[in-house]
PDB file of N, CA, C and O in Angstrom, chain B, residues numbered from 101:
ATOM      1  N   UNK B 101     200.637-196.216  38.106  1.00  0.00           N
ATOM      2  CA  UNK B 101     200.587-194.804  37.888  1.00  0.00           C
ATOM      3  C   UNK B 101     201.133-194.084  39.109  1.00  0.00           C
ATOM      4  O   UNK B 101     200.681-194.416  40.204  1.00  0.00           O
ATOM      5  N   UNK B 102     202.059-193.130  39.037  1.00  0.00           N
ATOM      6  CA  UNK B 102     202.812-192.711  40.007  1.00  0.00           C
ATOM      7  C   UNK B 102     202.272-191.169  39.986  1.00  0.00           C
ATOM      8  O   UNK B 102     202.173-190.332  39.089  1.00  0.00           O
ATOM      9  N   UNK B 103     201.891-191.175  41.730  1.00  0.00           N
ATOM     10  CA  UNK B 103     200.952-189.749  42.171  1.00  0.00           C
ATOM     11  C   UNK B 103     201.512-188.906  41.869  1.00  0.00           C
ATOM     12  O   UNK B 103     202.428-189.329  41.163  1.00  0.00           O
ATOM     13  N   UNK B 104     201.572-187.639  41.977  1.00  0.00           N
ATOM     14  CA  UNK B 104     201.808-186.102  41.961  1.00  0.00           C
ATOM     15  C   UNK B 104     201.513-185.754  42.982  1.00  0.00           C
ATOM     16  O   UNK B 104     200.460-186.266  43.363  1.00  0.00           O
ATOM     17  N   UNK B 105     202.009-185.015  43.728  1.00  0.00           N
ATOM     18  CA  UNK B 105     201.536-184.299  45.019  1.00  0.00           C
ATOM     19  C   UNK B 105     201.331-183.049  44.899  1.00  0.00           C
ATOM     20  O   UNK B 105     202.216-182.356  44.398  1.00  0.00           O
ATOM     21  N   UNK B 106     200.188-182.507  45.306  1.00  0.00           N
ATOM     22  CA  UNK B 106     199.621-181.422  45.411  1.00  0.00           C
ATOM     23  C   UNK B 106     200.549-179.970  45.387  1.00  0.00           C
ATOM     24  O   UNK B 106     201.526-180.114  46.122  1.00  0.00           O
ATOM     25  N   UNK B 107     200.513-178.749  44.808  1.00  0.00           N
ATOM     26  CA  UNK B 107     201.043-177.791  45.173  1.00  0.00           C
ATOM     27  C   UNK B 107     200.351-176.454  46.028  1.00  0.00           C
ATOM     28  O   UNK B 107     199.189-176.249  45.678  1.00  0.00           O
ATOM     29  N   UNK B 108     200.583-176.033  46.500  1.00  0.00           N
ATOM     30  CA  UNK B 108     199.806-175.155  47.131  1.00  0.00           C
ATOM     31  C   UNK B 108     199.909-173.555  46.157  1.00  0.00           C
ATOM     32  O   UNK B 108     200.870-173.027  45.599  1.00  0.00           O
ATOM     33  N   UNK B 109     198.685-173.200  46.261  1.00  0.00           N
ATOM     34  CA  UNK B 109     198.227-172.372  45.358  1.00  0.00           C
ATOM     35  C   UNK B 109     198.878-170.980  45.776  1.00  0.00           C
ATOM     36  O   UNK B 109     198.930-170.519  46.916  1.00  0.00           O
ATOM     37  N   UNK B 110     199.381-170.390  44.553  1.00  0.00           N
ATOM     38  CA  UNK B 110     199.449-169.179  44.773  1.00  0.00           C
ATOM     39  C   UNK B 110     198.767-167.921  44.863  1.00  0.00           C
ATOM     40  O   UNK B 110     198.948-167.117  43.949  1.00  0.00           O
ATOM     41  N   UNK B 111     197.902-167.577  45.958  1.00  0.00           N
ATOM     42  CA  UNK B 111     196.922-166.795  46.293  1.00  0.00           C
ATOM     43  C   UNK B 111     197.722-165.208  46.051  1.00  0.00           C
ATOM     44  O   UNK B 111     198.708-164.740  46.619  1.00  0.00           O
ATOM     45  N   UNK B 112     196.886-164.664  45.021  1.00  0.00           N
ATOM     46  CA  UNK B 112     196.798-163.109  45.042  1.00  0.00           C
ATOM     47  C   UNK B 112     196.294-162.265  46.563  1.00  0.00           C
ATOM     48  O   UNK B 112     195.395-162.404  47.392  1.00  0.00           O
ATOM     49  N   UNK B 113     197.249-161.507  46.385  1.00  0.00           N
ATOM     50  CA  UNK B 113     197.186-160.147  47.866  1.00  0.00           C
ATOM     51  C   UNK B 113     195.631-159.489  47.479  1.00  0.00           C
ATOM     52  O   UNK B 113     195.127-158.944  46.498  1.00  0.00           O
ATOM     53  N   UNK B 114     195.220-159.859  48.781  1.00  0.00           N
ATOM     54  CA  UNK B 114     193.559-158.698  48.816  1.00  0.00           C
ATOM     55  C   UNK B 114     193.519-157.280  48.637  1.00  0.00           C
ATOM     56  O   UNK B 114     193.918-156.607  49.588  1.00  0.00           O
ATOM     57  N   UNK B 115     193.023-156.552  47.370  1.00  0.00           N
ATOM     58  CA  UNK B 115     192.951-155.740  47.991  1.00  0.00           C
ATOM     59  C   UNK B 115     192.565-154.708  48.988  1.00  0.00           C
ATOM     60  O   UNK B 115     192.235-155.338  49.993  1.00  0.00           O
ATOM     61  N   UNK B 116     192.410-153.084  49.267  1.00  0.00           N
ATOM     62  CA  UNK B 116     192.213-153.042  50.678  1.00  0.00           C
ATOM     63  C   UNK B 116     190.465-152.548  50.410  1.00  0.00           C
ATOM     64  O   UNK B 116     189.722-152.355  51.372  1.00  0.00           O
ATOM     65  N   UNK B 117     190.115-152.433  49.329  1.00  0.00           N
ATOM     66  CA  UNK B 117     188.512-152.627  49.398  1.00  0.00           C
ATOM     67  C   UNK B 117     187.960-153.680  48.718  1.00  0.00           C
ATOM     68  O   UNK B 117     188.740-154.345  48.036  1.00  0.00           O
ATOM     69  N   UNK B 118     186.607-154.047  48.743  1.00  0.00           N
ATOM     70  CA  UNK B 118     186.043-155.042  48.036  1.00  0.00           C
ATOM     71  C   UNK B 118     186.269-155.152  47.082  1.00  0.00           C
ATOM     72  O   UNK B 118     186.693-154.039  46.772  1.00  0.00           O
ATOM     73  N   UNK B 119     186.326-155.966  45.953  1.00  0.00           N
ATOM     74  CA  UNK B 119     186.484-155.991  44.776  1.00  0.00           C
ATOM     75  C   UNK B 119     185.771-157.621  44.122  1.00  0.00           C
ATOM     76  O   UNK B 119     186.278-158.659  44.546  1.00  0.00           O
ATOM     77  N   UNK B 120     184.961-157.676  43.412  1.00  0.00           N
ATOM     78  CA  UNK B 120     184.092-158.851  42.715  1.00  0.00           C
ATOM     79  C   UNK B 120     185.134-159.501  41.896  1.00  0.00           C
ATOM     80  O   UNK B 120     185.258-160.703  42.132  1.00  0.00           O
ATOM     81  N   UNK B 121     185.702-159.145  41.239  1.00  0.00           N
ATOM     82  CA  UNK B 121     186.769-159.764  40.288  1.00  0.00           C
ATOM     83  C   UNK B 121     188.041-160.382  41.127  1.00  0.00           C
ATOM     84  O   UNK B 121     188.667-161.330  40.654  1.00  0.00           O
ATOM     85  N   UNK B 122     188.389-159.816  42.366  1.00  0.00           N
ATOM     86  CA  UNK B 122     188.921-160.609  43.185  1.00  0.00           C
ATOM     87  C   UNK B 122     188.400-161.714  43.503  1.00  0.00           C
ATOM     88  O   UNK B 122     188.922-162.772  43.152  1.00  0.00           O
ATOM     89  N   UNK B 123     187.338-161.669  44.185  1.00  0.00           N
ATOM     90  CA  UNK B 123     186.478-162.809  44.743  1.00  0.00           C
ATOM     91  C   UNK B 123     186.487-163.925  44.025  1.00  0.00           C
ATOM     92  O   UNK B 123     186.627-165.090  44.400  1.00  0.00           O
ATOM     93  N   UNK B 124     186.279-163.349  42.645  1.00  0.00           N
ATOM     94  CA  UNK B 124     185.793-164.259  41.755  1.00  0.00           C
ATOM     95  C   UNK B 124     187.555-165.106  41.303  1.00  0.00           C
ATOM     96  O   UNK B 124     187.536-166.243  40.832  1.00  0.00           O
ATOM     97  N   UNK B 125     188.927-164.369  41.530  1.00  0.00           N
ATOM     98  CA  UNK B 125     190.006-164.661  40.770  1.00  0.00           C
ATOM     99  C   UNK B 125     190.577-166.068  42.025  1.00  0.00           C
ATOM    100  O   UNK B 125     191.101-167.126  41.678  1.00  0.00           O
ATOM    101  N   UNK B 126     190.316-165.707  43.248  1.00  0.00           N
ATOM    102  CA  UNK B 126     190.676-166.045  44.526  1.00  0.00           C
ATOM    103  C   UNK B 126     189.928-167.504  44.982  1.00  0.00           C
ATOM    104  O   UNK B 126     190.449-168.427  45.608  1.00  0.00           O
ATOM    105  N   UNK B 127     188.183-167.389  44.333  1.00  0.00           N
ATOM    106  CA  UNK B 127     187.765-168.906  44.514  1.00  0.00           C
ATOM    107  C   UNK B 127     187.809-170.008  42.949  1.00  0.00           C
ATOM    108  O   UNK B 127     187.529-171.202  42.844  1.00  0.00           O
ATOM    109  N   UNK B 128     188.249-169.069  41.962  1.00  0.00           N
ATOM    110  CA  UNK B 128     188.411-170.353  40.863  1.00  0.00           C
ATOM    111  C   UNK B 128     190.061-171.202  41.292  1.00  0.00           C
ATOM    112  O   UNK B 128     190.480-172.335  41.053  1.00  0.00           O
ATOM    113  N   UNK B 129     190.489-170.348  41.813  1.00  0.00           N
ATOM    114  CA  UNK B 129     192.363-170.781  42.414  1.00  0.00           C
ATOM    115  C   UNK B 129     192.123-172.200  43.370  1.00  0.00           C
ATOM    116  O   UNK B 129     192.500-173.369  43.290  1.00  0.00           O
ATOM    117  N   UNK B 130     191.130-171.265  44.477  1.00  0.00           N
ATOM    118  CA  UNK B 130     190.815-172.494  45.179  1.00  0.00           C
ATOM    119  C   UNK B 130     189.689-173.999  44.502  1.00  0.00           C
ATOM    120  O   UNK B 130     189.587-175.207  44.719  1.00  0.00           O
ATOM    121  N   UNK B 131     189.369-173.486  44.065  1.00  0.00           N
ATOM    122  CA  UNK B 131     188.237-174.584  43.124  1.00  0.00           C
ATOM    123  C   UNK B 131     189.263-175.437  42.113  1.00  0.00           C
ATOM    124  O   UNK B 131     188.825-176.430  41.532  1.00  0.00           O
ATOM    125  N   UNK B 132     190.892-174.929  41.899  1.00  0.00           N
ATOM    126  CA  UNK B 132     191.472-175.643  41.030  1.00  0.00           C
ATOM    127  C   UNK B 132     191.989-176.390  41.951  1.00  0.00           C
ATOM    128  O   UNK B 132     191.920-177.613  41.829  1.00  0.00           O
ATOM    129  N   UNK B 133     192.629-175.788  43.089  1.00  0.00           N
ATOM    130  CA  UNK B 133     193.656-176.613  43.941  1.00  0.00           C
ATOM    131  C   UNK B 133     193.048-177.499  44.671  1.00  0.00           C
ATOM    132  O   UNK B 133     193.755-178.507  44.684  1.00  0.00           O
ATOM    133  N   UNK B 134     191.764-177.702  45.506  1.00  0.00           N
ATOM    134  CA  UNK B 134     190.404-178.511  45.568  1.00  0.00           C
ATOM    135  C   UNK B 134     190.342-179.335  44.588  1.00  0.00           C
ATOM    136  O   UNK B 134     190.898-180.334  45.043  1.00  0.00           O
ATOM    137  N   UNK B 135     190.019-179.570  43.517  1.00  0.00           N
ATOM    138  CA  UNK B 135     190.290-180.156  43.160  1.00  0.00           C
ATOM    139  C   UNK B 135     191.253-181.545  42.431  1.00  0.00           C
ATOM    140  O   UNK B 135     190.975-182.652  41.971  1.00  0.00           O
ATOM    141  N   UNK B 136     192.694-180.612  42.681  1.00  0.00           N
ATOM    142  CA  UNK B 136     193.652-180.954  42.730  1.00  0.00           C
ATOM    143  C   UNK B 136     193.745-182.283  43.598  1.00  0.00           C
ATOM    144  O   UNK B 136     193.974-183.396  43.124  1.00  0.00           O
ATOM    145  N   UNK B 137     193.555-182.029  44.794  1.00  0.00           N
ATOM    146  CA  UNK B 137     193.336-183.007  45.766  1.00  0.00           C
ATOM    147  C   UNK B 137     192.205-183.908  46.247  1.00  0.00           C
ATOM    148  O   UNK B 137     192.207-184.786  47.110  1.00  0.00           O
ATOM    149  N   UNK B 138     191.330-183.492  45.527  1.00  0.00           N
ATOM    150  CA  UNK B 138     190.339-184.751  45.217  1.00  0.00           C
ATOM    151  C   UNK B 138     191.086-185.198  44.280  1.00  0.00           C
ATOM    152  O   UNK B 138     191.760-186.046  44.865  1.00  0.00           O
ATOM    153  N   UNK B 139     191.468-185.183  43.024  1.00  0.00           N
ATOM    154  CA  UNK B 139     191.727-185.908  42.501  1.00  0.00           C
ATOM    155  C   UNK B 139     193.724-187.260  42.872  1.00  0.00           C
ATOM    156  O   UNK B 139     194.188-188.362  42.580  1.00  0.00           O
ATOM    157  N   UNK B 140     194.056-186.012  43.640  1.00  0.00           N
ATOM    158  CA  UNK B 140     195.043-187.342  44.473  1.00  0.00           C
ATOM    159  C   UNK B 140     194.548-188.285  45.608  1.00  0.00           C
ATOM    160  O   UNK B 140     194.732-189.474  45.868  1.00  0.00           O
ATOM    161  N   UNK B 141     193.990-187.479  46.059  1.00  0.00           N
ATOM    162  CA  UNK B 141     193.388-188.547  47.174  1.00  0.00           C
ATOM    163  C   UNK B 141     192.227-189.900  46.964  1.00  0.00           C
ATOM    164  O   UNK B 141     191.987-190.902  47.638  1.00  0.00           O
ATOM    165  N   UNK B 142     191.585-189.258  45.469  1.00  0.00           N
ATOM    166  CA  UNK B 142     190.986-190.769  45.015  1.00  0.00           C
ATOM    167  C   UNK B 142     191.833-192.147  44.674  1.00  0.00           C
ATOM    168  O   UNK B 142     191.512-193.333  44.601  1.00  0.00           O
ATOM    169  N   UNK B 143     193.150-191.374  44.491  1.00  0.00           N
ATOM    170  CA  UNK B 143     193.719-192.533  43.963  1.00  0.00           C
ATOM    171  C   UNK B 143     194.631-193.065  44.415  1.00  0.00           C
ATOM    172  O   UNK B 143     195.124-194.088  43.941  1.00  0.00           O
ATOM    173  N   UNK B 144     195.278-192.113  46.035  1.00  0.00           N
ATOM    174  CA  UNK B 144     195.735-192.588  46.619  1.00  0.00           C
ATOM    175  C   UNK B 144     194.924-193.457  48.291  1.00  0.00           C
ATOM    176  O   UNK B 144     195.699-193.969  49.099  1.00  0.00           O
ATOM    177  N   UNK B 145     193.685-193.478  48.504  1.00  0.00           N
ATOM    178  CA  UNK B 145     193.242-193.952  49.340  1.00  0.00           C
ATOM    179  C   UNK B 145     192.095-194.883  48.809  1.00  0.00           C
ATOM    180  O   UNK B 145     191.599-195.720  49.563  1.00  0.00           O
ATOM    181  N   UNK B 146     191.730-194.758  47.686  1.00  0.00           N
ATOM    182  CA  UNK B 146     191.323-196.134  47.075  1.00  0.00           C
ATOM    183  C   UNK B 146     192.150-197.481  46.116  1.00  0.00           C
ATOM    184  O   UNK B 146     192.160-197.793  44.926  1.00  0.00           O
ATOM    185  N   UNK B 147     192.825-198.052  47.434  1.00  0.00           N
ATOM    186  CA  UNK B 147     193.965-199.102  46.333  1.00  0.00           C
ATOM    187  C   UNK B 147     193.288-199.710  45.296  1.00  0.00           C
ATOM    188  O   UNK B 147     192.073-199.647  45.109  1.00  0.00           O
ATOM    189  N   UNK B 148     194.172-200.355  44.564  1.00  0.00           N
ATOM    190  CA  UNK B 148     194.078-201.601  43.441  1.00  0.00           C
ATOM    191  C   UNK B 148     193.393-202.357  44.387  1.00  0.00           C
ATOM    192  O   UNK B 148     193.710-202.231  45.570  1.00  0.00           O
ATOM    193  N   UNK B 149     192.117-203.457  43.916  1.00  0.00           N
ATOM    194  CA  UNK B 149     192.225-204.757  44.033  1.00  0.00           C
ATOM    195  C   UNK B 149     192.093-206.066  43.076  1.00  0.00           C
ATOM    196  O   UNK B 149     191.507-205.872  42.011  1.00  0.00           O
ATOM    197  N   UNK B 150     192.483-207.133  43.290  1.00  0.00           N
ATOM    198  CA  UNK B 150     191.586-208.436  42.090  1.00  0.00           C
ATOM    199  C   UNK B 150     192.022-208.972  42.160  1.00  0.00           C
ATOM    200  O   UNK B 150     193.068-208.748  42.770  1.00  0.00           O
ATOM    201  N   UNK B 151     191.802-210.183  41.693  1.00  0.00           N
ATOM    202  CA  UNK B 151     192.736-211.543  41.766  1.00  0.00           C
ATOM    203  C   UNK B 151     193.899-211.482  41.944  1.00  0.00           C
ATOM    204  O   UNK B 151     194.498-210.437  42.199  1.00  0.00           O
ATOM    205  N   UNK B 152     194.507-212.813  41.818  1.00  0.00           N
ATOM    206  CA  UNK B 152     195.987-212.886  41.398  1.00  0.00           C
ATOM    207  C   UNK B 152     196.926-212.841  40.387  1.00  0.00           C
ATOM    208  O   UNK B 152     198.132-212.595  40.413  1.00  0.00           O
ATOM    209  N   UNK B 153     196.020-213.176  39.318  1.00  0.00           N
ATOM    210  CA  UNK B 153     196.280-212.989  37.789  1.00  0.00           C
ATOM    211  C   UNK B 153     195.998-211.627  37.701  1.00  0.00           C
ATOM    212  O   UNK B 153     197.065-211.087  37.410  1.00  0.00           O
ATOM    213  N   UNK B 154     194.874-210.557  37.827  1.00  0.00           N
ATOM    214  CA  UNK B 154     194.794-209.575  37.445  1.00  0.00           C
ATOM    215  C   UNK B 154     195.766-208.692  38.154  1.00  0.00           C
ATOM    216  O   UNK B 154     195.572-207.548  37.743  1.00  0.00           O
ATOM    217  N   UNK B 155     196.617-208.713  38.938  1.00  0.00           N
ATOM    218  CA  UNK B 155     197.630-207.827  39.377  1.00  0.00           C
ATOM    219  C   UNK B 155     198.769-206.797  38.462  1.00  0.00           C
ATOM    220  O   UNK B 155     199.466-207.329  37.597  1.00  0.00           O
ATOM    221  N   UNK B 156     198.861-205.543  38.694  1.00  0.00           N
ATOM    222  CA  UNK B 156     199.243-204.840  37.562  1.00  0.00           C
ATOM    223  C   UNK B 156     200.798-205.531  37.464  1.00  0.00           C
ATOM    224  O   UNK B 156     201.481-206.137  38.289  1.00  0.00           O
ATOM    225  N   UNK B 157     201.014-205.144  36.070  1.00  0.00           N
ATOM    226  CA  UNK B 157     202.674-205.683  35.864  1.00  0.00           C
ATOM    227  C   UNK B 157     203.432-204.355  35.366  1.00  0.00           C
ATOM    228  O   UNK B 157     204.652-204.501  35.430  1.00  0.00           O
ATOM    229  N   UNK B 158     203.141-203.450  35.020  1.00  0.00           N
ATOM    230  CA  UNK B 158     203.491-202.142  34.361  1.00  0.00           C
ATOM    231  C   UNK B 158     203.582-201.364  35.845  1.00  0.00           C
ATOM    232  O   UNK B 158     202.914-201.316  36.878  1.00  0.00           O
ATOM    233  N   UNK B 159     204.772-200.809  35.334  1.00  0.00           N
ATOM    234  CA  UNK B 159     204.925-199.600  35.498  1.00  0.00           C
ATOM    235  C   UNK B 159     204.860-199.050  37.685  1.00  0.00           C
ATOM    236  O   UNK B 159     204.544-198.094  38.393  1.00  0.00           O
ATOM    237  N   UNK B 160     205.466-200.622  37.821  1.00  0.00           N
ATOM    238  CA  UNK B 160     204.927-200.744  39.425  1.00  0.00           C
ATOM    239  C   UNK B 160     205.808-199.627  40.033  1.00  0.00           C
ATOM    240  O   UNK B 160     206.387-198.771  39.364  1.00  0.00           O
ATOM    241  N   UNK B 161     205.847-199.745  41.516  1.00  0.00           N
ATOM    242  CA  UNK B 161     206.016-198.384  42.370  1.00  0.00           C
ATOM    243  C   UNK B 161     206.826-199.202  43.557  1.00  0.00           C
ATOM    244  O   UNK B 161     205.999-199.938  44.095  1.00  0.00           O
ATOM    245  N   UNK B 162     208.162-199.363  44.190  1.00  0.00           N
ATOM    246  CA  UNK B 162     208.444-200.151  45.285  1.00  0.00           C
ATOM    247  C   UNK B 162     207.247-199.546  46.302  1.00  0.00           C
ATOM    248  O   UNK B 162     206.886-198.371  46.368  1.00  0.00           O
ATOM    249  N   UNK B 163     206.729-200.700  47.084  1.00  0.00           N
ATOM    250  CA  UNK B 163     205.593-200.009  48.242  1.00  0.00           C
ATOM    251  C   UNK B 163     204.379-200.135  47.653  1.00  0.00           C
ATOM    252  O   UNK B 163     203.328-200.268  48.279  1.00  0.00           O
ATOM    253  N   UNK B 164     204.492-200.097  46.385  1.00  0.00           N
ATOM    254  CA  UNK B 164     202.793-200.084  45.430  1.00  0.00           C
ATOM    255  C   UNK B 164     201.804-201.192  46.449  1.00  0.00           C
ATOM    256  O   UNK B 164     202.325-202.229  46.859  1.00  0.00           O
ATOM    257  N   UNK B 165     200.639-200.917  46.727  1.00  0.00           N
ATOM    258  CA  UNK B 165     199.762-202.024  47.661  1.00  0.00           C
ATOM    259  C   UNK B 165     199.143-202.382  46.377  1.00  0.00           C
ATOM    260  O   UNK B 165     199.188-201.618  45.413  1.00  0.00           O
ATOM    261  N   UNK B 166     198.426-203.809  46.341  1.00  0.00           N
ATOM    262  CA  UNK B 166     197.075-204.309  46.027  1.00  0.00           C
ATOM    263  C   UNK B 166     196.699-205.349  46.956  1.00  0.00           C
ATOM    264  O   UNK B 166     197.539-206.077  47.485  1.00  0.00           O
ATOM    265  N   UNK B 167     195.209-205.457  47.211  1.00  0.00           N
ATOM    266  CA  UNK B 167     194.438-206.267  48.229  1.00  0.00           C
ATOM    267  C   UNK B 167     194.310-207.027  46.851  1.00  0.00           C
ATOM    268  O   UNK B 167     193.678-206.587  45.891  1.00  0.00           O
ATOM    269  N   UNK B 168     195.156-208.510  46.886  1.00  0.00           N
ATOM    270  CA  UNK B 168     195.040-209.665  46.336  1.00  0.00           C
ATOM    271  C   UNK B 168     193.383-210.117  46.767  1.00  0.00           C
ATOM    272  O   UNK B 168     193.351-210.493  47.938  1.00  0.00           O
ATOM    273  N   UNK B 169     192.311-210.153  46.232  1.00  0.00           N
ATOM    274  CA  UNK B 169     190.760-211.183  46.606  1.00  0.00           C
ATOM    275  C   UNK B 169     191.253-212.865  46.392  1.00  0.00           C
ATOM    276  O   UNK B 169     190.968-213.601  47.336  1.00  0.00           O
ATOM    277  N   UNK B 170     191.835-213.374  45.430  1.00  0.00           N
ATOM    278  CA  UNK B 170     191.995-214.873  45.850  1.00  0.00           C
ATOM    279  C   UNK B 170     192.960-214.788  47.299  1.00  0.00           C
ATOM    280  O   UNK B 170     192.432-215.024  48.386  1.00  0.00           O
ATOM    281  N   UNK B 171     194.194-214.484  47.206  1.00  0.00           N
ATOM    282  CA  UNK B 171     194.544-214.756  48.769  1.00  0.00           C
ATOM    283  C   UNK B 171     193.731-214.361  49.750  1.00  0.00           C
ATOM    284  O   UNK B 171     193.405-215.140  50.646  1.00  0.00           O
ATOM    285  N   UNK B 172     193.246-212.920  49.689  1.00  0.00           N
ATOM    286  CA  UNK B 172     192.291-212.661  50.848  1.00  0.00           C
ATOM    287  C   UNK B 172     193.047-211.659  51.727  1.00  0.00           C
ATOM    288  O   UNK B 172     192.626-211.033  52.700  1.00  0.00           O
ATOM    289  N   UNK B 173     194.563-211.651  51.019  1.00  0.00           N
ATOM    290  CA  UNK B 173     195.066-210.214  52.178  1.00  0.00           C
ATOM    291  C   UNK B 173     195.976-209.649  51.003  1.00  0.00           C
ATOM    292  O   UNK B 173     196.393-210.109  49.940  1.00  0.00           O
ATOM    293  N   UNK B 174     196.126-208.084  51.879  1.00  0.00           N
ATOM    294  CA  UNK B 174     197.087-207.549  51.234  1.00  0.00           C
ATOM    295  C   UNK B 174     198.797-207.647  50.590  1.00  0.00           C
ATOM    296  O   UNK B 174     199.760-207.917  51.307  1.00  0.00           O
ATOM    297  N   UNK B 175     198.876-207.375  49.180  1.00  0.00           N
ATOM    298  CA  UNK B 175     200.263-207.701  48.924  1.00  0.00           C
ATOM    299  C   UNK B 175     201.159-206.292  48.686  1.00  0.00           C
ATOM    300  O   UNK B 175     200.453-205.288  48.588  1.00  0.00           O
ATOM    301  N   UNK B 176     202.376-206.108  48.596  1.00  0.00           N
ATOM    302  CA  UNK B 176     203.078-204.865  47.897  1.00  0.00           C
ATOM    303  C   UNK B 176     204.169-205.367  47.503  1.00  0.00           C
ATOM    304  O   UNK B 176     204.829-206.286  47.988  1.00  0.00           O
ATOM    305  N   UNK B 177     204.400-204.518  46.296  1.00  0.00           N
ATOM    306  CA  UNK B 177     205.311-204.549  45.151  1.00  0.00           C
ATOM    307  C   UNK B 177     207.202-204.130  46.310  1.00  0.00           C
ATOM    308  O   UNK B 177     207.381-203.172  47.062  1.00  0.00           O
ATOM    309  N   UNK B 178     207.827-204.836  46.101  1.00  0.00           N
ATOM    310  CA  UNK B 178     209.487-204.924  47.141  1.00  0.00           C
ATOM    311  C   UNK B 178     210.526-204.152  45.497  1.00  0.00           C
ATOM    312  O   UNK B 178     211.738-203.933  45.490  1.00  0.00           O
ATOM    313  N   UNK B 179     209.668-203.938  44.462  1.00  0.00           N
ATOM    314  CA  UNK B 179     210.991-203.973  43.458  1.00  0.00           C
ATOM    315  C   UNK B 179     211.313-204.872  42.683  1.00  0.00           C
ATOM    316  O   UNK B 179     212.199-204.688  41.850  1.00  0.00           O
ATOM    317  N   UNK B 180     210.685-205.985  42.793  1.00  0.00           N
ATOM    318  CA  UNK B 180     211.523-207.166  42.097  1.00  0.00           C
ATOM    319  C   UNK B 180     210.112-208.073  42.149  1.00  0.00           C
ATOM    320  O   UNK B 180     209.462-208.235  41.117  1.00  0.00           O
ATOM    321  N   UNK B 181     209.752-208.564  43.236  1.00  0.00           N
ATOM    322  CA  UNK B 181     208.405-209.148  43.835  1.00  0.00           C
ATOM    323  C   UNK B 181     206.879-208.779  44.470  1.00  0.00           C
ATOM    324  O   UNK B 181     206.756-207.810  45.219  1.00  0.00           O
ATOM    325  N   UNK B 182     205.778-209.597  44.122  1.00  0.00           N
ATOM    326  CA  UNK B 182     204.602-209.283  45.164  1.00  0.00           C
ATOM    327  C   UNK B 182     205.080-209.752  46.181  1.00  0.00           C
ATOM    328  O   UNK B 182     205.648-210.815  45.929  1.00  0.00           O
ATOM    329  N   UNK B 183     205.150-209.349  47.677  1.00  0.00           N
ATOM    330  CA  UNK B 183     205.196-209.838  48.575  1.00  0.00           C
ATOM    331  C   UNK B 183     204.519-209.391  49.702  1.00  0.00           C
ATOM    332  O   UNK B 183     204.193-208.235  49.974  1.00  0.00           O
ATOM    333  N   UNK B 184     204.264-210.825  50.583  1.00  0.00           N
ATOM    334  CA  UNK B 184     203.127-210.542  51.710  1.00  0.00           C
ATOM    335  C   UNK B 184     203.297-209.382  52.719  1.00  0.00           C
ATOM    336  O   UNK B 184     203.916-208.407  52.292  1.00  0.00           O
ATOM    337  N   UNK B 185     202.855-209.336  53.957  1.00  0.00           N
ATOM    338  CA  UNK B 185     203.211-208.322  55.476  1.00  0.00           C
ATOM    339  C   UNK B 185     204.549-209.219  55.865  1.00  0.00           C
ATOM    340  O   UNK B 185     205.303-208.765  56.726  1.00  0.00           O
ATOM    341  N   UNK B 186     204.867-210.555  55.205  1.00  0.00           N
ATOM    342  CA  UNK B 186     206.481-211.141  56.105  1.00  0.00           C
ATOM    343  C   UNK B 186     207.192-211.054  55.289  1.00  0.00           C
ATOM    344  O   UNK B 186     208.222-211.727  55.326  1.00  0.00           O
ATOM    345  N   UNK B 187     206.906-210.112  54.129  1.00  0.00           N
ATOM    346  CA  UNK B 187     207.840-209.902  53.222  1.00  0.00           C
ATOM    347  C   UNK B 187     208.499-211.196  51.925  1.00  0.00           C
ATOM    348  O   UNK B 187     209.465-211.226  51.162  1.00  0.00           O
ATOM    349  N   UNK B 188     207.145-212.292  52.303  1.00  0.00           N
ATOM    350  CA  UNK B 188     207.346-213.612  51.704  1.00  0.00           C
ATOM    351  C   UNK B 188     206.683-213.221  49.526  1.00  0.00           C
ATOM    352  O   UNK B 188     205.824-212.471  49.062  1.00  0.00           O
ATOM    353  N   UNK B 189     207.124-213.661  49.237  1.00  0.00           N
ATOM    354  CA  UNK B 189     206.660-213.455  47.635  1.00  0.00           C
ATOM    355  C   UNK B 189     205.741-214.540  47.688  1.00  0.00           C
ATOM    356  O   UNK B 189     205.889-215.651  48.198  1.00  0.00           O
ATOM    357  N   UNK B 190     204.821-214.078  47.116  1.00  0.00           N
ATOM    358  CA  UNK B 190     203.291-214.168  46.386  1.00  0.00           C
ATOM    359  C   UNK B 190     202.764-214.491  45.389  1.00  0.00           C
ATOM    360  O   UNK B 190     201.543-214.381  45.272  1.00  0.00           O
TER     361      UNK B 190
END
């Protein structure tokens, strides 16, 4: 699954007195875009892991990581191959 990166929100101009319906227009914006980035950052700082058989075959990413558990270290997807940190296939 290939991330999306965040956009930064387009915040409405304050106006020059208080206003409740501002407040209220200004933190659902931020409560979307907050969210926004929880939801990339779960999935970009919690990798894949599992066996060796369970390794995804769809839809890979050159660079894609998974922490292989039978080998015991990390592998990433080159384009073509799993391959180790020496760039050896897996």
């Amino acid at each position: 699954m290939a991330l999306r990166p965040t956009k930064t929100p387009n915040l409405p101009l304050a106006p020059t007195q208080y206003l409740p319906a501002y407040q209220d227009q200004l933190l659902n914006i931020l409560r979307l875009y907050f969210t926004e980035i929880d939801n990339y950052t779960q999935n970009s700082i919690i990798p894949a892991s599992g066996s060796t058989s369970s390794r995804p075959a769809l839809n890979l990413l050159v660079g894609q990581f998974y922490f292989d558990t039978t080998l015991g270290y990390p592998v990433w997807y080159d384009g073509t191959n799993w391959v180790d940190a020496t760039g050896t296939p897996v």
